[in-house]
MARKOL-654973 format. One record per residue (C-alpha): residue number from 1; residue in one letter; x, z, y. Coordinates in steps of 0.5 Angstrom, whole numbers, plus 2048, in hexadecimal, padded with zeros to 3 digits. Example, Ala and Ser with C-alpha at 12.3 -4.5 7.8 and 13.67 -1.06 7.14 Angstrom:
REM residues 2
{1,A,{819,810,7F7}};
{2,S,{81B,80E,7FE}};
END
This chain:
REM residues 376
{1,X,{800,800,800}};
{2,X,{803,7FE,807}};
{3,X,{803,804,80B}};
{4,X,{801,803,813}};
{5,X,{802,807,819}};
{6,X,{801,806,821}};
{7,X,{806,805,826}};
{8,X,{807,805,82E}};
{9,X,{809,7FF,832}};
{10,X,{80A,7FF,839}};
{11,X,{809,7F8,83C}};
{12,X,{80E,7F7,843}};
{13,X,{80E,7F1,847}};
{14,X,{813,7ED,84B}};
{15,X,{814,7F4,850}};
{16,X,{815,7F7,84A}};
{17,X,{80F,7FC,84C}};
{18,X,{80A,7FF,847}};
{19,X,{804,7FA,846}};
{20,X,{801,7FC,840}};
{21,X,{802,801,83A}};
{22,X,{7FE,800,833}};
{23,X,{7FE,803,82D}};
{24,X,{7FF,7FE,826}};
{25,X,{7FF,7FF,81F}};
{26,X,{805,7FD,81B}};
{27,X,{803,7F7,817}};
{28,X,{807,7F1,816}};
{29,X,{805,7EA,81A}};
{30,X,{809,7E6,81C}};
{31,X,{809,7E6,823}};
{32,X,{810,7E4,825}};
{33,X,{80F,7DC,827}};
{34,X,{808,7DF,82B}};
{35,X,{80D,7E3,82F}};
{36,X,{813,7DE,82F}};
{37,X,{80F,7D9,834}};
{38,X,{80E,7E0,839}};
{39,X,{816,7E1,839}};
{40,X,{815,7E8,836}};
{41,X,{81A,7E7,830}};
{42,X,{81C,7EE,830}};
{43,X,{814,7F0,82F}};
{44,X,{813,7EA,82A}};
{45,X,{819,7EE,825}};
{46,X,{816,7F4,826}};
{47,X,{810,7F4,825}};
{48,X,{80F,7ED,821}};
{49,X,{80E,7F1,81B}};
{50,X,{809,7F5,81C}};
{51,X,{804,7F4,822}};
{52,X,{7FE,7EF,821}};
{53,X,{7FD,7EA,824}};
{54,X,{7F6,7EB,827}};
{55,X,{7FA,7F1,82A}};
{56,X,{800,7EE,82D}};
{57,X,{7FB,7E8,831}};
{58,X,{7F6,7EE,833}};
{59,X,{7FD,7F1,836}};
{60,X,{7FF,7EC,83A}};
{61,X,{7F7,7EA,83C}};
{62,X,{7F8,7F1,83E}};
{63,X,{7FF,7F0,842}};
{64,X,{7FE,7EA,846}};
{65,X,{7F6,7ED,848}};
{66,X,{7F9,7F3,84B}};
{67,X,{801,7F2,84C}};
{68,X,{804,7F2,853}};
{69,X,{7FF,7F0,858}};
{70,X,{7F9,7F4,855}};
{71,X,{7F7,7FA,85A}};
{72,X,{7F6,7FF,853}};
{73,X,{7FE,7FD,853}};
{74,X,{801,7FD,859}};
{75,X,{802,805,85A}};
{76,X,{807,806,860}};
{77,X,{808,803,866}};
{78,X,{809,805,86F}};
{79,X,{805,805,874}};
{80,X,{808,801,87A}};
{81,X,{806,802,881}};
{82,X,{807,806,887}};
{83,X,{809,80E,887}};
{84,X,{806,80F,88E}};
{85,X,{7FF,80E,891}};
{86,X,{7FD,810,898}};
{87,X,{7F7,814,899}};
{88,X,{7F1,80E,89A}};
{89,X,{7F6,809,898}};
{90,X,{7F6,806,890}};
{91,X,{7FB,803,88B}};
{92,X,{7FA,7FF,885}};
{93,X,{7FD,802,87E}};
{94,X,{7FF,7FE,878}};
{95,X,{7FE,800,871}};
{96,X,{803,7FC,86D}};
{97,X,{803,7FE,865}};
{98,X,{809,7FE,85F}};
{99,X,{808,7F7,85F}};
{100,X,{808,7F4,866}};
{101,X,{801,7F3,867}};
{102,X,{7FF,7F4,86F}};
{103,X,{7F7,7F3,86D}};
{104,X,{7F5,7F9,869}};
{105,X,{7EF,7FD,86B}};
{106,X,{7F0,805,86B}};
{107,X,{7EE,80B,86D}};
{108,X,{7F1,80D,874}};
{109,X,{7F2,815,875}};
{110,X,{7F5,819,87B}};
{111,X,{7F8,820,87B}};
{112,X,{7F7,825,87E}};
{113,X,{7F1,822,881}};
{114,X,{7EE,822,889}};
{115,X,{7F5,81E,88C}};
{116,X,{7F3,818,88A}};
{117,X,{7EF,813,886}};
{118,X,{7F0,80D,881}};
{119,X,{7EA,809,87E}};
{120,X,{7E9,805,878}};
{121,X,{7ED,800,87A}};
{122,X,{7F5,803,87D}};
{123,X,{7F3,803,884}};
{124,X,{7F6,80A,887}};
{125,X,{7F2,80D,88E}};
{126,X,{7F5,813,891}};
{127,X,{7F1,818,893}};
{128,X,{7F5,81D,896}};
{129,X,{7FD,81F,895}};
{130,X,{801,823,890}};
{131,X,{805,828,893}};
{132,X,{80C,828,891}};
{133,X,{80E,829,88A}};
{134,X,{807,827,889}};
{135,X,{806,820,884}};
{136,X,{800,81E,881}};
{137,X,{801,81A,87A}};
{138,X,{7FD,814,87A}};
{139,X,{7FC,812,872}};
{140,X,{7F9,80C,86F}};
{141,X,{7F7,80B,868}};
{142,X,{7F4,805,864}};
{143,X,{7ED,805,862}};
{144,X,{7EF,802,85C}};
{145,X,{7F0,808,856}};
{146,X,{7F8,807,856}};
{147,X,{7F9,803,85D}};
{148,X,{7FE,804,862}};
{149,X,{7FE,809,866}};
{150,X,{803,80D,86C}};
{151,X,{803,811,871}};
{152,X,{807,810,87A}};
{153,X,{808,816,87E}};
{154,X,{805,815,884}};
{155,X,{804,818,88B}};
{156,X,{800,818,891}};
{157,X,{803,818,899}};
{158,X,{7FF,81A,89F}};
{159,X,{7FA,81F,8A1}};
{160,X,{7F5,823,89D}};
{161,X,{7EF,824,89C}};
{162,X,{7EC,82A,8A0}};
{163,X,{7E4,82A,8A0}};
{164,X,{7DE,825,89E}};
{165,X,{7D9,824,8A2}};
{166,X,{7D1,821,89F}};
{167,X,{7CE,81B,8A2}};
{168,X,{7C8,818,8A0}};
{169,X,{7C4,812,8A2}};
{170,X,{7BD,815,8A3}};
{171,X,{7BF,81A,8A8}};
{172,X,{7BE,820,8A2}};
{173,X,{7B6,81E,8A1}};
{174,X,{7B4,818,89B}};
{175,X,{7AD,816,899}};
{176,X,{7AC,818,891}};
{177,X,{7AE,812,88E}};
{178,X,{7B2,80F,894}};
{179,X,{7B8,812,891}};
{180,X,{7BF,813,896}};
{181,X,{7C6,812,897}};
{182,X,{7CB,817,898}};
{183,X,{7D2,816,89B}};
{184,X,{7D7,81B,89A}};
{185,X,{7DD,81B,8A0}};
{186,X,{7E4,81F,89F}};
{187,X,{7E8,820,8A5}};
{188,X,{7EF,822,8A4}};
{189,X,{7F5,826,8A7}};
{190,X,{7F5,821,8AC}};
{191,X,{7EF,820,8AE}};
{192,X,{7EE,81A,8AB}};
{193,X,{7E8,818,8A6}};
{194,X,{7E7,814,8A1}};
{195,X,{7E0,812,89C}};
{196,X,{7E0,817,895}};
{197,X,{7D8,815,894}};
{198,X,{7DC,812,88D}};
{199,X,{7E1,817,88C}};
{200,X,{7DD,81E,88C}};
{201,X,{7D8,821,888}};
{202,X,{7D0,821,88A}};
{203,X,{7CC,826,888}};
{204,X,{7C5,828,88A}};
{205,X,{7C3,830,889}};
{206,X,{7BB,82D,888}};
{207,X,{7BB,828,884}};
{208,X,{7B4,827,883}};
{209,X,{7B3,825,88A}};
{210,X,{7BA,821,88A}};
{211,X,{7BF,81E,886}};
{212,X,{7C5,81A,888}};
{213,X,{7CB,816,885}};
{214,X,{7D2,818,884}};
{215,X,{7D7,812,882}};
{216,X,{7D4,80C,87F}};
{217,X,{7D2,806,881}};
{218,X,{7D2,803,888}};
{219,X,{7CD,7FD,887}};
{220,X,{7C7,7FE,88C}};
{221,X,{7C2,803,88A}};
{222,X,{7C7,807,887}};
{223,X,{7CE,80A,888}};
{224,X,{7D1,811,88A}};
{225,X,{7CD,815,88F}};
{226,X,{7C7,812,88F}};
{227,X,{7C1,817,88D}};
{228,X,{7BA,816,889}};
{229,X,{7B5,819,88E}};
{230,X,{7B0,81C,888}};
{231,X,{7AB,821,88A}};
{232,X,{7AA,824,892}};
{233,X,{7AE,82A,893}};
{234,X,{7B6,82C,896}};
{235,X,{7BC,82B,892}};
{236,X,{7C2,82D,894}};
{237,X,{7C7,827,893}};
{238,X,{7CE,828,891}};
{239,X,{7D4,825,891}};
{240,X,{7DB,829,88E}};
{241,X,{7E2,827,88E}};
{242,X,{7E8,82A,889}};
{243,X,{7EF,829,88B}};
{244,X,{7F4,82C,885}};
{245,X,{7F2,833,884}};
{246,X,{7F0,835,88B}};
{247,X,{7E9,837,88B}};
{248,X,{7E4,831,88D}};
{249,X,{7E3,82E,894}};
{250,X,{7DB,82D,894}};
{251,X,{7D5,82A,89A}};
{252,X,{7CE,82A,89A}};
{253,X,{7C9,828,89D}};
{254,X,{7C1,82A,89C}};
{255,X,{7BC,824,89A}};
{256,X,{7B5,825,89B}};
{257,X,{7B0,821,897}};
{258,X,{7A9,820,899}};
{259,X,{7A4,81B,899}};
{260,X,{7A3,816,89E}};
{261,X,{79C,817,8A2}};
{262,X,{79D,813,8A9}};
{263,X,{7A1,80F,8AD}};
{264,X,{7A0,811,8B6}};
{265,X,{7A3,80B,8B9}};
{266,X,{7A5,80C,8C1}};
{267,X,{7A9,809,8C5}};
{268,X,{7AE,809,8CB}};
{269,X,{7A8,806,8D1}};
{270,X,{7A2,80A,8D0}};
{271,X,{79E,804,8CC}};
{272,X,{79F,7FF,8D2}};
{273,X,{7A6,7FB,8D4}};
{274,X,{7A6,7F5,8D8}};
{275,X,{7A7,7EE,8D6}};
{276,X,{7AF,7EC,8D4}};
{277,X,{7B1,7F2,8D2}};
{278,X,{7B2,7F7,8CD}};
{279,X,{7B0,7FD,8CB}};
{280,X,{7B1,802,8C5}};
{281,X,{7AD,805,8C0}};
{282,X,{7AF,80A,8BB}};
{283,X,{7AB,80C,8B4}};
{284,X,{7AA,813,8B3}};
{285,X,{7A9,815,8AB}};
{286,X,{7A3,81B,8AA}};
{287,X,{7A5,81D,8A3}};
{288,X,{7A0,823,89E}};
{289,X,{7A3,82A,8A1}};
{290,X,{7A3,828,8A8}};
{291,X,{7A9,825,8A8}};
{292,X,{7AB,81F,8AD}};
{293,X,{7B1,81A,8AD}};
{294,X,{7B3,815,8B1}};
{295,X,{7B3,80E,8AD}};
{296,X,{7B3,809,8B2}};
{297,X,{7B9,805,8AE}};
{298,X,{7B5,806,8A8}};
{299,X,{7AF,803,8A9}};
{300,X,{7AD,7FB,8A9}};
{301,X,{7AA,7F9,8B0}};
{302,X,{7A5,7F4,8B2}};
{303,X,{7A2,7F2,8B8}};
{304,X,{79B,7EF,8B9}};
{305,X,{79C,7EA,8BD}};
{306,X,{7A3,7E8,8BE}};
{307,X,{7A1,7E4,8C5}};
{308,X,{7A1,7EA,8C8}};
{309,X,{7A5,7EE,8C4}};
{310,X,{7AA,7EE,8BF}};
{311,X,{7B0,7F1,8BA}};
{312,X,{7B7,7EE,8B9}};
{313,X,{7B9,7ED,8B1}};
{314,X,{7BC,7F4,8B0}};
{315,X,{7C3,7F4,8B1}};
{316,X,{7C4,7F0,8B7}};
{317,X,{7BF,7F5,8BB}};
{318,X,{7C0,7FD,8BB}};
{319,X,{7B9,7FF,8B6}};
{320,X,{7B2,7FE,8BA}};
{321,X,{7B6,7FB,8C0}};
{322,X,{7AF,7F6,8C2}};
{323,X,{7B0,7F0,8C7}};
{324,X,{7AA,7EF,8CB}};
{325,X,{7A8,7E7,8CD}};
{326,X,{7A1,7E5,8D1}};
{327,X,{79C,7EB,8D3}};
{328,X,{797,7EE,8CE}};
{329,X,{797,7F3,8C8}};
{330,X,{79A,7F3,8C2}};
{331,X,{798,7F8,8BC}};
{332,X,{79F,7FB,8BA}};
{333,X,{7A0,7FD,8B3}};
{334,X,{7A6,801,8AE}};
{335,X,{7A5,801,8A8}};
{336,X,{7A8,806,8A3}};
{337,X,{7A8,805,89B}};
{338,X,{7AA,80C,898}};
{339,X,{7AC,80B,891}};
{340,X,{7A6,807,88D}};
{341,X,{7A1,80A,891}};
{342,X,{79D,805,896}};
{343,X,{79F,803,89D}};
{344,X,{79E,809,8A2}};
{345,X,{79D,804,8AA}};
{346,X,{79D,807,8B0}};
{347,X,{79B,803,8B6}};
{348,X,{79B,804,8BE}};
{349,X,{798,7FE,8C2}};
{350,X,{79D,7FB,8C8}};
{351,X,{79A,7F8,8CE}};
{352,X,{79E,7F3,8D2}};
{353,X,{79C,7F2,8D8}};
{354,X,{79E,7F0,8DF}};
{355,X,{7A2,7EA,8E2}};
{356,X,{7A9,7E8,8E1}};
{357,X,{7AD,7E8,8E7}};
{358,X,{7AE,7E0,8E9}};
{359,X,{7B4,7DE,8EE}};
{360,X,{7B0,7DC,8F5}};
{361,X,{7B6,7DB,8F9}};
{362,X,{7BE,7DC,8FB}};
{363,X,{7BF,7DF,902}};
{364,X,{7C7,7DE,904}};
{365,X,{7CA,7E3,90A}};
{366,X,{7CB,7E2,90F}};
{367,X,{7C6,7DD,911}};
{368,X,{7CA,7D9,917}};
{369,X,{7D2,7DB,915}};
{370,X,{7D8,7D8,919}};
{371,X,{7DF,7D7,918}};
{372,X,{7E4,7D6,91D}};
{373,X,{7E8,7CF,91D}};
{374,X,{7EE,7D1,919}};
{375,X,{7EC,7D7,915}};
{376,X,{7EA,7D8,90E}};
END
């Protein structure tokens, strides 16, 4: 009876780097001219006389599917790029893995964490500077099981950060489903600022009236700060910082959220202007609770009759900027949609009247002039 035991074979490539370790049984084959094509003579005589065939080509499919090249193979490598950022200014890293690939997709990390940030792609923002002695390690690992990976010691010149001021678009008050942006500014040691709304951490201490959003996308209706506006109520809104291992620089600001009742519209003039001018309105919003905002720049308006008065596209005019044409009256209208909720308007009449000013005559002084002979 022939007797039959395994053994262990490890498949090197031209680099000489391990691509493939399998495990054969010691049975006869003939196998060295299947080998002898590939210029492996030295495994041919070793293993000519007891490797099977199908086992030897299933190794060598193995090997050219996952030799050099392949991301599960290519562990190892650098990361390529600038040590120093300045706060508000970004440089871009490269991760090179064990077998000179600049394409890899990895995971990028930053530690300690709060003086600066790197994103998905390598690309390094400075947030606030390093104190001497101080650098953060920058890594970055494949997504493949055995990628590339590397680590840069990076650090950050210029001020830091002393505080952070929240913002947000609607002036603290939103309608239930309007929803509301946040922004959050950092000032640093230098008195300068710079937008950290993508940076910080949001929170909401009442989430049943409002959510927001930390990270994440950027497309419209989505992204860092932006609040989902869910029942009427105040929820104080949050914004935290953390720089190494000091305690957390935080902003906040209350958001009320009500429900949209009525909109008042009034104007610069009292309801009357003359023609050829310009008078300016203002929307004011009432919402459940008694609370008001201010959302002139937020409503849509229309004028009844455009002959008489009229509103430029927004942006080319400041918000409920009306110009006014022939005499008459126009019904003025803001219109505010809160959420999914239907249009709230308000509306104020305009009444153009008078007469615009015509040029009757040019008088020049004085009537009968002189000027002596010789004299200018």
């Amino acid at each position: 009876m022939r007797s039959e035991s395994a053994s262990s074979v490890c498949l090197q490539n031209a680099q000489g780097n391990q691509t493939a370790h399998v495990v054969v049984s010691n049975q006869s084959s003939g196998i060295a001219e299947a080998l002898r094509p590939l210029g492996l003579h030295a495994w041919a005589r070793h293993i000519a006389e007891f490797v099977p065939v199908w086992l030897v080509l299933a190794a060598l499919a193995g090997w050219f599917a996952y030799g050099c090249g392949s991301p599960g193979n290519c562990s190892g490598g650098n990361i390529s790029g600038a040590s120093t950022v300045a706060v508000g200014s970004q440089v871009s890293l490269t991760l090179t893995d064990g077998c000179g690939d600049t394409k890899v997709p990895a995971t990028w990390s930053a530690s300690p964490s709060g003086y600066l940030s790197v994103d998905s792609s390598g690309n390094v923002t400075g947030l606030s500077a390093t104190p001497a002695g101080v650098t953060v390690a920058v890594t970055a690992r494949a997504t493949a099981t055995v990628g590339g990976n590397g680590t840069l010691s990076m650090t950050v010149t210029g001020p830091t950060l002393q505080s952070i001021a929240v913002t947000d678009a609607d002036n603290g008050v939103a309608a239930v489903g309007n929803g509301d942006q946040f922004k959050a500014t950092g000032t640093y040691s230098d008195q300068s600022t710079q937008n950290l709304t993508s940076y910080v951490n949001w929170s909401s201490s009442v989430a049943t009236v409002a959510t927001i959003q930390t990270g994440g996308s950027t497309a419209a209706g989505s992204g860092p700060g932006l609040a989902s506006t869910l029942a009427v109520g105040d929820t104080l809104i949050g914004a935290s910082f953390t720089i190494g291992s000091a305690p957390a620089i935080t902003g906040s600001e209350v958001l009320t959220v009500g429900t949209l009742n009525t909109i008042t519209v009034t104007d610069a003039d009292n309801g009357v202007a003359p023609p050829s001018s310009t008078d300016q309105f203002t929307a004011t919003a009432g919402y459940s609770g008694g609370t008001t905002q201010n959302v002139t720049a937020l409503v849509t308006w229309t004028s009844g009759n455009t002959n008489v008065a009229s509103f430029a596209a927004n942006g080319v005019n400041p918000p409920g900027l009306a110009a006014t044409g022939v005499s008459g009256t126009a019904l003025i209208t803001a219109t505010l949609t809160a959420g999914t909720s239907t249009p709230v308007p308000g509306m104020e009449n305009l009444t153009v009247e008078g007469t615009t000013p015509t040029l009757v005559s040019i008088a020049v002084t004085p009537a009968n002039a002189s000027v002596a002979a010789g004299l200018a």
